[in-house]
Every structure is written in C-alpha cells, then in structure tokens.
N, C-alpha and C positions, 0 to 999 in steps of 0.2 A: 126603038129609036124614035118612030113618030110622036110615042107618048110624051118621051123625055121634050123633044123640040117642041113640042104643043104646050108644055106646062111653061118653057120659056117665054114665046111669043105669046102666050093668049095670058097667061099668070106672070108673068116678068120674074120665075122662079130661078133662083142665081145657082141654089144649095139646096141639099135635103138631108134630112132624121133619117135613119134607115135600122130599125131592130133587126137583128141575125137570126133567122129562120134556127127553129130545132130542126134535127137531122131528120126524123120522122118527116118533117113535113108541114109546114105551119100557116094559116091564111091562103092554100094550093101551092106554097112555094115549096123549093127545096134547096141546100145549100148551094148548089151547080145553078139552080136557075137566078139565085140571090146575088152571085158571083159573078153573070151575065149583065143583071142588071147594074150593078156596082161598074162595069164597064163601060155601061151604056153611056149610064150619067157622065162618068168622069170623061169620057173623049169627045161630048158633047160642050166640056167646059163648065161644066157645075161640080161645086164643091158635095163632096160623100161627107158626112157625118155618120160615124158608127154610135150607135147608143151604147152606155154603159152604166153601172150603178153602183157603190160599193153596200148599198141596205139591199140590196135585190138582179138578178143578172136576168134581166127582160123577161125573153122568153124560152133562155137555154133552156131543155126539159131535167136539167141535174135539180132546177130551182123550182122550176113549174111541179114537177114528178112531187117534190117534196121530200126526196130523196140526201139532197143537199143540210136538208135539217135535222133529219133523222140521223143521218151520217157521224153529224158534227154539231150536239146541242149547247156546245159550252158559247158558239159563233154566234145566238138568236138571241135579238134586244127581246129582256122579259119585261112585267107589268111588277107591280110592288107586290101580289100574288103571287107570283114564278111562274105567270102564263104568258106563254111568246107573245106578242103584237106583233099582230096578222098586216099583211101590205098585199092588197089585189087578195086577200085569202090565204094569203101562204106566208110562213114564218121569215121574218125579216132578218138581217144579219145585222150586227153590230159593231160599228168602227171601234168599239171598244176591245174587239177581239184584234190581237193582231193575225192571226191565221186568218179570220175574214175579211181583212186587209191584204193580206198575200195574196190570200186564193182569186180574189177581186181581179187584184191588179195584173196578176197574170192571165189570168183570161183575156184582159182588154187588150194584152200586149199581141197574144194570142190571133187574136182579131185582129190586128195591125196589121201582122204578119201574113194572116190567111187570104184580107180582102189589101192588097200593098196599094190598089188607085184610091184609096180611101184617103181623106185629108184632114181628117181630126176628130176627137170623141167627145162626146156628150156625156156628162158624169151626171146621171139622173138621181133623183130620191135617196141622197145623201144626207138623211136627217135622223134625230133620233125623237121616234115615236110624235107627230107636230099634232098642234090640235092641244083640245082640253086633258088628254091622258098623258101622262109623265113615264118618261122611260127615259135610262135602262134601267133597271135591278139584276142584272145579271152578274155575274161571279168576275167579269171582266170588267166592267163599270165600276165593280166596287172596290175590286184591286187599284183600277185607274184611279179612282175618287182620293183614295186612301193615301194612294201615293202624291198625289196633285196638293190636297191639304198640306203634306209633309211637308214639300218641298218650299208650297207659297207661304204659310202661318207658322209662326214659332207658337211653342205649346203656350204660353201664358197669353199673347195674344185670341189664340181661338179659342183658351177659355171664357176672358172676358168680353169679347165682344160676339162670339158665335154660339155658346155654352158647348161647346167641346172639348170633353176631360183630355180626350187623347187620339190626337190625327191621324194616329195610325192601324186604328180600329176604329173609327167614326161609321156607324153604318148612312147611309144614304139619304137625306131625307124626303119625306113622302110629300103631298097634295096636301095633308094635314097641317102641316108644315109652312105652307106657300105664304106666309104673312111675315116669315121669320128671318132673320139679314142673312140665313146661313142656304135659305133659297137661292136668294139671293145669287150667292156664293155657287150652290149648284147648275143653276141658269148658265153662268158663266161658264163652268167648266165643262157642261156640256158643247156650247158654242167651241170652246179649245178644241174640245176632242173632234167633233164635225172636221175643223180645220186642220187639225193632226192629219186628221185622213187624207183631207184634200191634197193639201201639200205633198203627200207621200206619191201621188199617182201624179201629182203637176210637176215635181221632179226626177220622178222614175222616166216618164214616156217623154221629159223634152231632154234627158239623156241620151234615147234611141235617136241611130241613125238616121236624119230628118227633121228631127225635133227642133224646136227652138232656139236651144241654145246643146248642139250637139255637145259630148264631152268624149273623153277618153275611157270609159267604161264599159268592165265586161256583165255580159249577165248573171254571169253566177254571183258578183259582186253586188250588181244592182239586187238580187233579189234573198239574199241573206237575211234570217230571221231578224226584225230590229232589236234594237237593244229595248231589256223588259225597262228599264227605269225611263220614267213617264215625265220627262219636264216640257210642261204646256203652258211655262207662266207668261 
C-alpha cells in the first residue's frame, strides 16, 4: 500500500499495465500475491489495466512453455517458408485462426473474472508479423485471403487489373511481389484481418457484465465458433 501511494504522490500515477504472473511464479510473484496487489491499487483509486494479446498471452507459461504452439500448429502466423515468426522467441498466434481468436479471447475474459477490481484490458501485439518480413502464409491466412478476394473482386476484374486467373485459389503473394497493385490488395487485407480480431474481443468483453455497453447475452452464445465465411470488406 505504501508503494501504490508513493507512485501517486511522488509520480502522479492515476492507473497501471499489470501482466498476470504464471502459476509457477514469475518476476518473485505468484498469482495470490498478483491478486493482493490488483487490490491494493484498486482501493487506493487507480485504475488496473490487465494486459492481453491476441498474437501472444504475456507471460501465461501454456505460451512461454511453448506448449501452446506445439499443441496447436494450424494457430502460428508462418514466414513464406512455413517457418513460424517468432515474437519475444516463441511462435506467434495468428488472427487469422479463428481458434486463436477463441482461445485468446477467453482467457482475457478469464482474467476479468479472476482479477473482478480490474477496470479494463490492454490488447497488446495484435499485429501480423510488422517490420521488413511479411506474414502470414499459414493455411488460415490463405483460406482467409481466398475468401476475402472472392467476396471483394469479381473474377474478370481481378484478372485485369491484379493478374488473377482465379480468387478462389489465388495463393498469397510474396515480398517479390511488393511493387505489384495486388500487394497492394494484400497490405489491405491484412490491416482487415488485425481489425476482424479486434472488433471480436471489443464486442465480446463490452457485452460482459460491466462493459460498455452491457447487452443481454449469454456466454455460451458470446463464445460459439464464428461463422467460417470471412467478409472483411
């Protein structure tokens, strides 16, 4: 409690970030002592911010272990090789899964539920692959892709202006590629998909009781597999 009032008065600190200790034990913490703290703050009058991520879950150890990717390889944004892109070292997830959109989102609700003085999340490293390398090429990128063409380009269009015989098997295009209008076209549809994600978890969690704009919804309801057909236009 000192700490928490010392960081007010000497830092004029209103709110804080707070990562969720693994169960083992993480930085000396443990979840009992993480729990304590999350109390401290909140009746002190600072807002808790829980961290979360849908490319990555902090420092859960299901994610750190490595365990999470080994588990579930169809979930990891891959390289144009089919080698995962690594985030902190360890295999990234991809909004383009929707399982690693489920599994995401449930945790964070999870978290809501575990730490309740908490007052909002922080959706971290929600990106795909940023920087000079391109990603995804994964098996769900490319489903997404394929569908995404369909639905925006009729076929005569994407032939002449993208050289696309056919949207619905187009594979993806590369770095090789990056000069060409149908980059272009990828650029975009990646940014869709980020947003796909986001929206999912900004309308899941201001459904729950508390949220923004509460609703009448249950969770078996909120958390049904989405429907596969991908319209991001």
């Amino acid at each position: 409690s000192s700490f928490v009032h010392a960081l007010q008065r000497e830092f004029g600190v209103s709110a804080i970030i707070l990562n969720v200790p693994g169960t083992s034990g993480w930085g000396g913490s443990t979840l009992a002592v993480f729990a304590r703290a999350v109390q401290a703050y909140a009746r002190a009058g600072m807002g808790v911010v829980l961290y979360s991520s849908i490319v990555h879950a902090g420092e859960d150890p299901v994610w750190t272990s490595g365990n999470l990717s080994r588990d579930h390889p169809g979930w990891l944004q891959r390289h144009a090789d089919g080698s995962p892109w690594l985030l902190e070292t360890k295999a990234a997830l991809t909004p383009a899964a929707d399982g690693a959109v489920e599994w995401t989102l449930n945790r964070t609700v999870h978290l809501l539920r575990q730490f309740s003085d908490t007052s909002g999340i922080m959706l971290d490293n929600s990106e795909l692959c940023p920087g000079s390398d391109f990603c995804d090429y994964s098996d769900a990128a490319l489903g997404k892709w394929q569908a995404y063409l369909g639905s925006r380009f009729p076929d005569e269009w994407a032939q002449r202006c993208l050289n696309i015989s056919n949207t619905t098997s187009s594979p993806l295009p590369t770095a090789a590629e990056s000069e060409t209008p149908v980059f272009g076209v990828f650029n975009h549809f990646r940014n869709r998909l980020n947003a796909h994600g986001l929206e999912r978890f900004r309308s899941t969690l201001h459904a729950l009781p508390g949220g923004s704009t509460p609703t009448q919804c249950s969770l078996q309801a909120l958390f049904r597999s989405p429907n596969s057909s991908f319209n991001i236009q």
